[in-house]
DRENLO-207945 format. One record per residue (C-alpha): residue in three letters; z, x, y. Coordinates in pm, whole numbers, padded with zeros to 5 digits, always signed. Layout:
ALAZXY...
This chain:
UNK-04149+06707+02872UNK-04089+06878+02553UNK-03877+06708+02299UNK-03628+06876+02093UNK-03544+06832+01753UNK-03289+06607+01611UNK-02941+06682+01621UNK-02818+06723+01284UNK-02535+06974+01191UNK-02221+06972+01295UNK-02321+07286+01532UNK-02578+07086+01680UNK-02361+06793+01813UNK-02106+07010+01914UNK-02377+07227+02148UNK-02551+06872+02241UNK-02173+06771+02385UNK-02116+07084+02556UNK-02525+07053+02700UNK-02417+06664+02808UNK-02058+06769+02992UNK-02216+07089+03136UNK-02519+06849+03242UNK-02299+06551+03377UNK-01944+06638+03357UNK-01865+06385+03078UNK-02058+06126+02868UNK-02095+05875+03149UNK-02349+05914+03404UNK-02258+05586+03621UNK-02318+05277+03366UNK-02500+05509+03124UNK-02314+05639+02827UNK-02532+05932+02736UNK-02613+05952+02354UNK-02852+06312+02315UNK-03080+06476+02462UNK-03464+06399+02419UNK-03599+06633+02581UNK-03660+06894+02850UNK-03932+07026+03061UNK-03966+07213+03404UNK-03879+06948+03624UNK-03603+06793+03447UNK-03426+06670+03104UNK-03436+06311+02935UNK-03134+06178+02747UNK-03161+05889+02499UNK-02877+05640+02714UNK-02657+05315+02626UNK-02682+05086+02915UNK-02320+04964+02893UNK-02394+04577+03124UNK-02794+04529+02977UNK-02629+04656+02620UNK-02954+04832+02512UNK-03057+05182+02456UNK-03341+05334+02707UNK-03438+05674+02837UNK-03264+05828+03110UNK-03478+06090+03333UNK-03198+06315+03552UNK-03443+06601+03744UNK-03304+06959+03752UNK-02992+07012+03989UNK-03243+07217+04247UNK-03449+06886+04268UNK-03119+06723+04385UNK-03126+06907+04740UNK-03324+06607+04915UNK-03304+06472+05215UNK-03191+06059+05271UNK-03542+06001+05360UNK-03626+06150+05027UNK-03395+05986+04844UNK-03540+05644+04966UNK-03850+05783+04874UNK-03797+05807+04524UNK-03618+05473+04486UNK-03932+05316+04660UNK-04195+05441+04414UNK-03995+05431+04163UNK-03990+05010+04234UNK-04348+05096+04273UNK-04352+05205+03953UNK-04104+04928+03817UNK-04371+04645+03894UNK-04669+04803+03659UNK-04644+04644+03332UNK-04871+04729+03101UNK-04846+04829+02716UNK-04950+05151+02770UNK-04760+05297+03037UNK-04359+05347+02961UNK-04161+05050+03133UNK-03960+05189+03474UNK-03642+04931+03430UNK-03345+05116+03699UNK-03356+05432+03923UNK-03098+05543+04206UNK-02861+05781+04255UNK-02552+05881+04127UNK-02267+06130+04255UNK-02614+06287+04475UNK-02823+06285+04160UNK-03125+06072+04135UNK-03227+05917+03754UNK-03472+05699+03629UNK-03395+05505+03333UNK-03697+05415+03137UNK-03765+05209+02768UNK-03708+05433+02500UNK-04048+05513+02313UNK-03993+05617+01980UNK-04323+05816+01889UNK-04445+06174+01889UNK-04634+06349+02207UNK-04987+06405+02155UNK-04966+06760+02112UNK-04792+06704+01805UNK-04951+06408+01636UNK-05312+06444+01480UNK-05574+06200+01560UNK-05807+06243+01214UNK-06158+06169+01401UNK-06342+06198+01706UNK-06353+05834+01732UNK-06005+05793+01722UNK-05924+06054+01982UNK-06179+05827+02217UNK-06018+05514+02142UNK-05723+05678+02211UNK-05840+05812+02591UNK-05978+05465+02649UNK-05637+05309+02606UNK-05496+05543+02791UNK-05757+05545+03099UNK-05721+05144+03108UNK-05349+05218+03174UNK-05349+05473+03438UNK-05640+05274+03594UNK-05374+05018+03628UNK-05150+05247+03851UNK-05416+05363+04039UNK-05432+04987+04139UNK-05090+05028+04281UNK-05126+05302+04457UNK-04966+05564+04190UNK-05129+05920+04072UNK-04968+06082+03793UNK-05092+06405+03873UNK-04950+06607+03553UNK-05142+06428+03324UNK-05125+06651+02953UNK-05070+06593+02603UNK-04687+06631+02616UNK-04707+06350+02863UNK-04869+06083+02652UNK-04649+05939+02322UNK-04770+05814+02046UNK-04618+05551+01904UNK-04509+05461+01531UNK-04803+05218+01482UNK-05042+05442+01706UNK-05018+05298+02050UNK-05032+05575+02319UNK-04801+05535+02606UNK-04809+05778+02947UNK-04446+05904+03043UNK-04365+06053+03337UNK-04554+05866+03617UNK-04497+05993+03983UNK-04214+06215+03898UNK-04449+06551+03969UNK-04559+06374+04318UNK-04213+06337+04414UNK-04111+06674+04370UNK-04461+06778+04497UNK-04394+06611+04845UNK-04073+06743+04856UNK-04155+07111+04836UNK-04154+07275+05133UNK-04459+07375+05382UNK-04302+07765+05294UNK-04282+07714+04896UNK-04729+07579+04957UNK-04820+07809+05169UNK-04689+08117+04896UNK-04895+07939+04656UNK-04597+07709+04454UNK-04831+07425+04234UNK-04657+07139+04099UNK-04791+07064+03756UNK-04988+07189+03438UNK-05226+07481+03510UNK-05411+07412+03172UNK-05485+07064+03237UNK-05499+07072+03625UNK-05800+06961+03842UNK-05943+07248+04083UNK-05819+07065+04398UNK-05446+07048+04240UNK-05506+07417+04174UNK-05636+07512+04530UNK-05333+07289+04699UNK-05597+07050+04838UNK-05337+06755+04868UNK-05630+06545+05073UNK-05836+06555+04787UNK-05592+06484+04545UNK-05668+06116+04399UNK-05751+05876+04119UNK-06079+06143+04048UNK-05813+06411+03995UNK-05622+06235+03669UNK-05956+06146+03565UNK-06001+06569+03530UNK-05679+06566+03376UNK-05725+06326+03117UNK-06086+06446+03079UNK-05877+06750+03020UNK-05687+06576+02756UNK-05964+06467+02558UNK-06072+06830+02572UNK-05774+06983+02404UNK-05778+06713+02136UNK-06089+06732+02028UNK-06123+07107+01997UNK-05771+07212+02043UNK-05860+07442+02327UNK-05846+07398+02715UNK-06155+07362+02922UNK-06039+07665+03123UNK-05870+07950+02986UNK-05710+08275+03120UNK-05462+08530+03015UNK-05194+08428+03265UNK-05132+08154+03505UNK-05235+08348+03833UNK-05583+08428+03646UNK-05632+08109+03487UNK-05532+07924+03886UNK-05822+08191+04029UNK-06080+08038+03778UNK-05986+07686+03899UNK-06051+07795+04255UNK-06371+07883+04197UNK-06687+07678+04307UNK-06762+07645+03942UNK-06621+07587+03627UNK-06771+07767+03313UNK-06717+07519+03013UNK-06840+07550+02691UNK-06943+07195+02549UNK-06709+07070+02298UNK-06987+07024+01995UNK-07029+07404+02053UNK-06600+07427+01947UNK-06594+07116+01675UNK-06860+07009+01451UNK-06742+06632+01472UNK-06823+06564+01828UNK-07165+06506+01945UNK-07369+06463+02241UNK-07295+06172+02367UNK-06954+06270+02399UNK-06984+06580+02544UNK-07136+06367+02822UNK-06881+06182+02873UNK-06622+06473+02862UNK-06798+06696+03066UNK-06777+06480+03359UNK-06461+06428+03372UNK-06414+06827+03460UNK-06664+06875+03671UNK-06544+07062+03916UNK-06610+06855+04217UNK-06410+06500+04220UNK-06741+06346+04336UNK-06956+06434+03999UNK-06674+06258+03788UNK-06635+05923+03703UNK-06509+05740+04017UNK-06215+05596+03865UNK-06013+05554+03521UNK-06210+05199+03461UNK-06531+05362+03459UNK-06433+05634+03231UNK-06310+05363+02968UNK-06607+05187+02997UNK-06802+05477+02938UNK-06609+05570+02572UNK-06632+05164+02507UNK-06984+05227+02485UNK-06982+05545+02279UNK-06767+05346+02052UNK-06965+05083+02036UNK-07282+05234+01956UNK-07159+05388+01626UNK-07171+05041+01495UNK-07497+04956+01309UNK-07620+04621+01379UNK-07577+04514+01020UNK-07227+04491+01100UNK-07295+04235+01379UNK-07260+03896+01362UNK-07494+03610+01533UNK-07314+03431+01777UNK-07389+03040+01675UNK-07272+03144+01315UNK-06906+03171+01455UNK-06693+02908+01390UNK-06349+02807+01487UNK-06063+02649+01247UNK-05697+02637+01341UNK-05364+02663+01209UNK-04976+02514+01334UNK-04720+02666+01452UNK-04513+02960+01305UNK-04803+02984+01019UNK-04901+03345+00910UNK-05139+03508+00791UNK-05289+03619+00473UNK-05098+03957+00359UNK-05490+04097+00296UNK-05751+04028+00526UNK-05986+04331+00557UNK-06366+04263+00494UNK-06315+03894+00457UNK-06510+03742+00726UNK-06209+03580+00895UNK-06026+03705+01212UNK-05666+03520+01305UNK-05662+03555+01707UNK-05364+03441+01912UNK-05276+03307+01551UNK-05111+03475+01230UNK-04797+03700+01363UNK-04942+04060+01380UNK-05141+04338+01476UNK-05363+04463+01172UNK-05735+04416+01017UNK-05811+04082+01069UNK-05525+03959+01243UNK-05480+04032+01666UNK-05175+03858+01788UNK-04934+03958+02045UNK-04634+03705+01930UNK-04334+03859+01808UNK-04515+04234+01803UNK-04200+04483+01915UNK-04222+04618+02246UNK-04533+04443+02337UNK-04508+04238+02631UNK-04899+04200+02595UNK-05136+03916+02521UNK-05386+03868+02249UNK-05645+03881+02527UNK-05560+04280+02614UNK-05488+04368+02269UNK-05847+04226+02151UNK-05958+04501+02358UNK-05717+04805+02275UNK-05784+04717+01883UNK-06159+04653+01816UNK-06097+04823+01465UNK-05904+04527+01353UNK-06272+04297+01403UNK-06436+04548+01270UNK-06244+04579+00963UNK-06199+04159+00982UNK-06632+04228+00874UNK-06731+04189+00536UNK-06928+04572+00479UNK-07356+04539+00497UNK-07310+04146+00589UNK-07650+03956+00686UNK-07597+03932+01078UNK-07641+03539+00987UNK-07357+03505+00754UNK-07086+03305+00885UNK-06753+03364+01040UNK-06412+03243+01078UNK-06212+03284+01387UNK-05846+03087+01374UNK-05669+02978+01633UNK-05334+02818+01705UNK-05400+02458+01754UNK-05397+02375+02091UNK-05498+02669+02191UNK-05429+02809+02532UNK-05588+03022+02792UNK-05507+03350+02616UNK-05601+03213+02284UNK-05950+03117+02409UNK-06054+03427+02638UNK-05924+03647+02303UNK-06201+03416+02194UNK-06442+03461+02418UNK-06400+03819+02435UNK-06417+03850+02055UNK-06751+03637+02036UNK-06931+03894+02248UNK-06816+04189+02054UNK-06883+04031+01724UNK-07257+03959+01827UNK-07316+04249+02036UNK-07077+04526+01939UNK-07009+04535+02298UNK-06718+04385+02536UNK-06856+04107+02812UNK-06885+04302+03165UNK-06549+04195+03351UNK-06327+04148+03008UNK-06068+04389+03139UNK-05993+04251+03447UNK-06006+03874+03272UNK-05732+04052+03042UNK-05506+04143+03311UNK-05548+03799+03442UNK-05442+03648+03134UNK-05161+03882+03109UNK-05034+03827+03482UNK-05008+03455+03353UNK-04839+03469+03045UNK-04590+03716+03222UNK-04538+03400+03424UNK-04744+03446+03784UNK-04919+03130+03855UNK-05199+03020+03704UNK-05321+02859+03948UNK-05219+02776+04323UNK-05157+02535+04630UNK-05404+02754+04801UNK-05663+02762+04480UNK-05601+02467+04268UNK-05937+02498+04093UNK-05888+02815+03913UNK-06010+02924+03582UNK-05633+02861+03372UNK-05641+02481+03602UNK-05971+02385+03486UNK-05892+02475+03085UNK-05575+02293+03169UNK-05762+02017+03309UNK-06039+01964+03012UNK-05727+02004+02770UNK-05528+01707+02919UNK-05833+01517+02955UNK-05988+01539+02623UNK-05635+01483+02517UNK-05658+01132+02647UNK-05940+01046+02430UNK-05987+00932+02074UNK-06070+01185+01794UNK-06141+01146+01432UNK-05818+01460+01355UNK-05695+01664+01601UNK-05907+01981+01453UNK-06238+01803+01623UNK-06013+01800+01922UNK-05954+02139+01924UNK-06279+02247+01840UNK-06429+02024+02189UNK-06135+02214+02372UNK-06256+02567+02219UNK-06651+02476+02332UNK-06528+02378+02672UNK-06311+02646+02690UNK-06575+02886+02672UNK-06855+02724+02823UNK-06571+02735+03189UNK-06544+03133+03039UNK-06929+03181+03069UNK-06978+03022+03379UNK-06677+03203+03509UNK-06778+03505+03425UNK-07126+03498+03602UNK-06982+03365+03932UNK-06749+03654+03940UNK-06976+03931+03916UNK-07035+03870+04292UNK-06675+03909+04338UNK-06612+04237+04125UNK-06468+04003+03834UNK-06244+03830+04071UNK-06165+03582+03820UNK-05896+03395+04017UNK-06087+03328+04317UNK-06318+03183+04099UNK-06391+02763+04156UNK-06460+02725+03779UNK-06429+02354+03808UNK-06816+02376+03941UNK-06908+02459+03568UNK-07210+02222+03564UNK-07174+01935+03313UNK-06795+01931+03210UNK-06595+01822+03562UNK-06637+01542+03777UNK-06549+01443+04155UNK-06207+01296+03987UNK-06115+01604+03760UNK-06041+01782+04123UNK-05858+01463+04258UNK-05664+01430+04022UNK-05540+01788+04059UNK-05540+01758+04459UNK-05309+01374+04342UNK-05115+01616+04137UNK-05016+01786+04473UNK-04962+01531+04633UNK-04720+01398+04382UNK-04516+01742+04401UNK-04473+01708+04778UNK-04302+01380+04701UNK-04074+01438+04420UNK-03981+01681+04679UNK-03886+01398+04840UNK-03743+01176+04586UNK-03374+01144+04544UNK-03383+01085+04213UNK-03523+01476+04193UNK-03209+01583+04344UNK-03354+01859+04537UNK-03152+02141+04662UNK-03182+02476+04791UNK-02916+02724+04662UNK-02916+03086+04766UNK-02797+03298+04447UNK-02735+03665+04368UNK-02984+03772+04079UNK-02974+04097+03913UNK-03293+04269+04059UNK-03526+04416+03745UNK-03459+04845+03893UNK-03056+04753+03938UNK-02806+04573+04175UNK-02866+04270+04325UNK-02973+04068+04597UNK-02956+03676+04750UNK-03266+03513+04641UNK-03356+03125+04749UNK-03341+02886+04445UNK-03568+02603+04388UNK-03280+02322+04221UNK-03527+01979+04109UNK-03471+01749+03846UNK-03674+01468+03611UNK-04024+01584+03752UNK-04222+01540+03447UNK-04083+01282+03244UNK-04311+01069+03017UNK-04177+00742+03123UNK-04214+00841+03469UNK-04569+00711+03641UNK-04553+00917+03945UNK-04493+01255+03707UNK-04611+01561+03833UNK-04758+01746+03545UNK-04790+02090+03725UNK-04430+02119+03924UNK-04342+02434+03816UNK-04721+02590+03891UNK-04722+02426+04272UNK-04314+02532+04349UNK-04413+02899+04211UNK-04697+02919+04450UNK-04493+02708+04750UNK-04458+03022+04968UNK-04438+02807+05273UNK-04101+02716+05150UNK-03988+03017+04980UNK-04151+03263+05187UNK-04184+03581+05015UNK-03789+03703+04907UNK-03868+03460+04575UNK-03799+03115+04393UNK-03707+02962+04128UNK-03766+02674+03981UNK-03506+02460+03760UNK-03713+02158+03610UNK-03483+01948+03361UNK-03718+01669+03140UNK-03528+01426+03036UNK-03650+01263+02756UNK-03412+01085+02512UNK-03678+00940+02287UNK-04031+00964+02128UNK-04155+01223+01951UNK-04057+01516+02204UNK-03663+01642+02278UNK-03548+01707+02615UNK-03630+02018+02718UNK-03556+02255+03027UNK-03781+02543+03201UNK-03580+02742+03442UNK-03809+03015+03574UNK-03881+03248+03837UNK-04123+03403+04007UNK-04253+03746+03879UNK-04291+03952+04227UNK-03936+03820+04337UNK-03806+04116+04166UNK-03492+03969+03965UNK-03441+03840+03635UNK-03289+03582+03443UNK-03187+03855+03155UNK-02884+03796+03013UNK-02920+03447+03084UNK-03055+03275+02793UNK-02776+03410+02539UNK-02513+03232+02770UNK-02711+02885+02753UNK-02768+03034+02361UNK-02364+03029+02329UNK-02318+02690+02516UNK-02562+02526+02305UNK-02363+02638+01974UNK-02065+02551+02077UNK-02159+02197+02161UNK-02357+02123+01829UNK-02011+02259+01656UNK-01858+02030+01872UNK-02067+01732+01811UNK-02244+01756+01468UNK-01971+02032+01277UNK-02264+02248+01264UNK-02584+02363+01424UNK-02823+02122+01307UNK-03154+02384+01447UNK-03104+02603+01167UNK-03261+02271+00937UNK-03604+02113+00879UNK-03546+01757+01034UNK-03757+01632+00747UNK-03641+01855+00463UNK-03302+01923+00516UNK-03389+02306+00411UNK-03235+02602+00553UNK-03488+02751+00852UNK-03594+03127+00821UNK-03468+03317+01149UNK-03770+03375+01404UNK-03884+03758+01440UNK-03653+03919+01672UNK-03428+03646+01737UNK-03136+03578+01524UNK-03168+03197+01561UNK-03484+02999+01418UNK-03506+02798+01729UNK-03293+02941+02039UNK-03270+02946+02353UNK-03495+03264+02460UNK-03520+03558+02757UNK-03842+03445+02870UNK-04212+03625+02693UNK-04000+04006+02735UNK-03994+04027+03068UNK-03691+03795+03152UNK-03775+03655+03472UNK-04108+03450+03305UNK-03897+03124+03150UNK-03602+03066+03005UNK-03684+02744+02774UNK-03473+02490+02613UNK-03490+02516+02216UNK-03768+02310+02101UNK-03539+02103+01907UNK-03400+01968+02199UNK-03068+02043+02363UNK-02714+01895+02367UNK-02658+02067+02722UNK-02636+01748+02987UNK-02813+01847+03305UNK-02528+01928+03471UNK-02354+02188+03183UNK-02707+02365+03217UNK-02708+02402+03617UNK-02335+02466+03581UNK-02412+02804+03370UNK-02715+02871+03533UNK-02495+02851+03948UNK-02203+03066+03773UNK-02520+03313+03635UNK-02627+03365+03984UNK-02295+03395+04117UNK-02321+03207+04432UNK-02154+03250+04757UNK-01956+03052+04951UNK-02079+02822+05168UNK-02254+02494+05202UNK-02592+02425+04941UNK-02885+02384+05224UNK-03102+02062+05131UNK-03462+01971+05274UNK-03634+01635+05216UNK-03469+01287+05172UNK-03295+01399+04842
């Protein structure tokens, strides 16, 4: 998809308007009040959109009227990959959030990326351009788990953003319009795609070969173009250059042979990705990143490493930042310091990052690097800082960093204990009623039960958490080997040394506490069925989990992990969802009451919109009460609070970690909001219908 240039004159906006109401027949295109045009390309045109109920701009994908002629079966199609599509979320692929059809015309409406394609943006070194393809591979590998090929992978097709993150557009829109062309439009030789960038199957119409292997040609084909700025395979037309692809062979020249700057060793690694037969490439995406991990990594001399038992760990509080400077210092802020940049790898408050510090560790091993002090002794020491208390994210970004500061390498497995990581903060379970003994339980475990003991400070606490931590990592790790880095069917409370017969029952008590606040009046337990907006659009009933006082202090039979075991409680919920809405009540001691209302990621709704109506109650109410919002002061100082990055509240109610269906949280100051005025909003949120609330257990 091409992009065109702003719209400037006065000319321009009157041709953009005319483009718009010849496109659509007005500015409104259902609920989307369309703003310009972003682009255009052979299969269709992208308009930059206002989302008049979600009240944010995004792109909006419309294919060419001739795409339009489908069938109902191909309608349904669409919408089902593009849900397919809605359920990948990773930083590097461009978020799918609605898709449908309107007046007979299907759409996808997509985030708005503001960044330049590839073809136009200039990567200044070899290196970069493989960093680049590694990202990039990681996040196509990721569809590939789901199923998805992109199939027209180019250039044009991969943005890069303002602060250099590459993002791939345009997932499984060419395989939609490939399955839809007809056996007539095949068999006269019609190919759906990019010639220049195409594998030889794609080319020869092969559709049974057509995989995984063939993006890995395309992107191999990628990383061709932008390292020499020529195509592996050339002709003077696209009926000669689709004859050379069909060929048993492919005649490439190296790329060292086209650009001084690339060696051997990744000619290698380009090279096969085009060979011509999808069995002499790499066998997936994965396996392609790995391979330009290790190119990267070798370019590092091992004065720049660092020996692992000269790593320490020091921690900071809450909301503290980093040094403005931290290049060559020694010192690396992880989960910890409020950016992205040399020295510093944190995924809080970064813009359109839904990532954690665990995955971005990974994508940005130039930060460590330039965290190094230049021709350091490999015994020198360094500084990693944490948040205190840190949490499973904070303490694989650890353990992940520890092995590429000693070795220069990434741990075998990191990726997949990245996506792990991710998939919890994002808000799947940790850990389950069918695997209570997973890697995020036992960290939780040693936390709370180091917590119980008596420490000098609280930094010798953390530190005993951080050597647990990764000692449960380690072991971990080698067990899942076995299981192809299966790190959630993992039993990591077998680490020898740190968990005893009663660290397991008191997690299998834990469970058995759950079941009866279940059954416990006082928890008020109800099941409500409510209409949620679904993430792609529209609705749909979805059983609701309603519980109160489950993990109050004061309360001996609290169950500490409620929220983990009713996530994971598919017995009850069976698979259309659940949520979960936990209310602590807690009028004294050192911690407010607080509220999690939550609900479960592969339910496919989302509590957006949500938050800002508790947000709006909770105002009102402090007005009420106090004459003014008390959050926006230090309870000790009295001072005026700075607002929190991308909020416009220093301590709000919040939309969950991006996503909106991960938590919605009370302020940590506490709330005003009785029980009841918070289930009240959250009931009229949902919309119910009519008809009795169905109850199970004694409550």
């Amino acid at each position: 998809m091409e992009p065109c240039e702003g719209i400037e004159t006065r000319a321009d906006q009157e041709w953009a308007a005319e483009e718009i109401l010849e496109a659509f027949g007005s500015r409104w295109f259902g609920r989307y009040e369309i703003r310009r045009l972003l682009g255009r390309g052979g299969m269709g045109a992208v308009y930059l959109a206002h989302d008049s109920i979600l009240d944010v701009e995004l792109a909006l994908k419309v294919p060419h009227r001739s795409i339009h002629n489908w069938s109902p079966e191909r309608h349904q199609r669409f919408l089902d990959e593009a849900r397919s599509l809605a359920r990948l979320h990773h930083p590097h692929l461009c978020r799918i959030f609605d898709a449908g059809t309107i007046g007979g015309r299907c759409y996808i409406a997509m985030a708005f990326v503001e960044g330049e394609p590839l073809n136009r943006s200039a990567l200044p070194t070899a290196r970069d351009v493989a960093d680049c393809i590694r990202l990039v591979a990681l996040a196509v590998h990721e569809a590939h788990g789901e199923g998805m090929v992109h199939r027209d992978l180019k250039p044009a097709n991969i943005l890069l953003t303002r602060d250099g993150r590459p993002v791939v557009m345009d997932f499984g829109l060419a395989t939609a319009v490939e399955e839809d062309s007809s056996d007539v439009s095949r068999s006269q030789g019609v190919v759906v795609g990019t010639p220049l960038f195409m594998p030889p199957e794609q080319a020869r119409g092969d559709r049974s070969l057509i995989g995984p292997a063939s993006d890995v040609y395309g992107l191999g084909a990628v990383l061709y173009w932008l390292l020499t700025r020529r195509h592996p395979v050339e002709a003077a037309d696209t009926g000669s250059l689709l004859d050379r692809l069909r060929q048993d062979s492919l005649d490439i020249l190296t790329p060292s042979s086209l650009a001084e700057s690339v060696d051997a060793a990744l000619d290698a690694i380009c090279l096969r990705s085009l060979a011509c037969s999808p069995n002499d490439r790499f066998p997936d995406m994965q396996s392609l990143a790995a391979a330009l991990a290790d190119y990267l990594s070798a370019e590092r001399s091992q004065s720049e490493q660092v020996s692992r038992d000269r790593i320490r760990f020091e921690f900071v509080g809450p909301g503290q930042s980093a040094p403005d400077e931290l290049r060559h210092q020694d010192c690396l802020y992880l989960d910890a310091g409020g950016g992205c940049r040399a020295g510093i790898i944190d995924h809080h408050h970064l813009e359109q990052r839904a990532t954690c510090s665990t995955m971005l560790v990974l994508e940005h091993p130039e930060f460590m690097l330039d965290a190094k002090k230049p021709w350091r002794r490999p015994d020198a020491p360094f500084t990693i800082i944490l948040h205190e208390d840190p949490d499973l994210d904070a303490l694989a970004a650890a353990w992940v960093a520890r092995e590429w500061l000693a070795t220069g390498q990434f741990p075998r497995g990191a990726e997949q204990l990245a996506c792990y990581v991710e998939r919890v903060d994002q808000g799947f379970p940790g850990f389950s009623l069918e695997q209570p003994f997973s890697l995020y339980a036992a960290i939780a475990q040693i936390k709370h039960r180091l917590g119980q003991c008596e420490w000098p400070n609280r930094e010798a606490l953390w530190k005993q958490c951080v050597e647990d931590g990764l000692r449960i990592l380690d072991f971990v790790a080698a067990e899942a080997v076995n299981g192809q880095f299966d790190w959630p069917a993992v039993d990591a409370m077998r680490c020898p040394g740190l968990f005893r017969a009663l660290d397991r029952r008191e997690l299998e008590a834990d469970i058995e506490r759950y079941e009866r606040k279940l059954e416990d009046p006082e928890s008020a337990v109800r099941i409500h069925h409510l209409f949620l907006p679904q993430r792609e659009g529209g609705q749909r009933p979805v059983p609701v989990l309603l519980v109160r006082n489950v993990q109050n202090p004061e309360d001996a039979d609290r169950c500490l992990f409620f929220k983990d075991w009713a996530r994971s409680d598919r017995g009850r919920s069976g698979d259309d969802g659940f949520i979960g809405l936990s209310v602590f009540h807690q009028e004294f001691g050192e911690r407010p009451r607080r509220c999690i209302l939550s609900t479960r990621p592969d339910a496919g709704v989302t509590l957006r919109g949500l938050g800002d109506q508790l947000e709006q109650a909770e105002r009102a109410k402090r007005l009420t009460t106090d004459g003014e919002d008390r959050r926006w002061r230090d309870p000790l100082t009295g001072e005026r609070r700075p607002r929190r990055h991308g909020f416009d509240h220093p301590d709000p109610w919040y939309d969950g970690r991006g996503e909106s269906f991960t938590i919605v949280d009370s302020p940590r100051a506490g709330t005003l909001l009785t029980a009841d005025e918070i289930e009240s909003i959250f009931l009229a949120f949902g919309r119910p219908p009519a008809g009795p609330t169905h109850t199970f257990g004694c409550g």
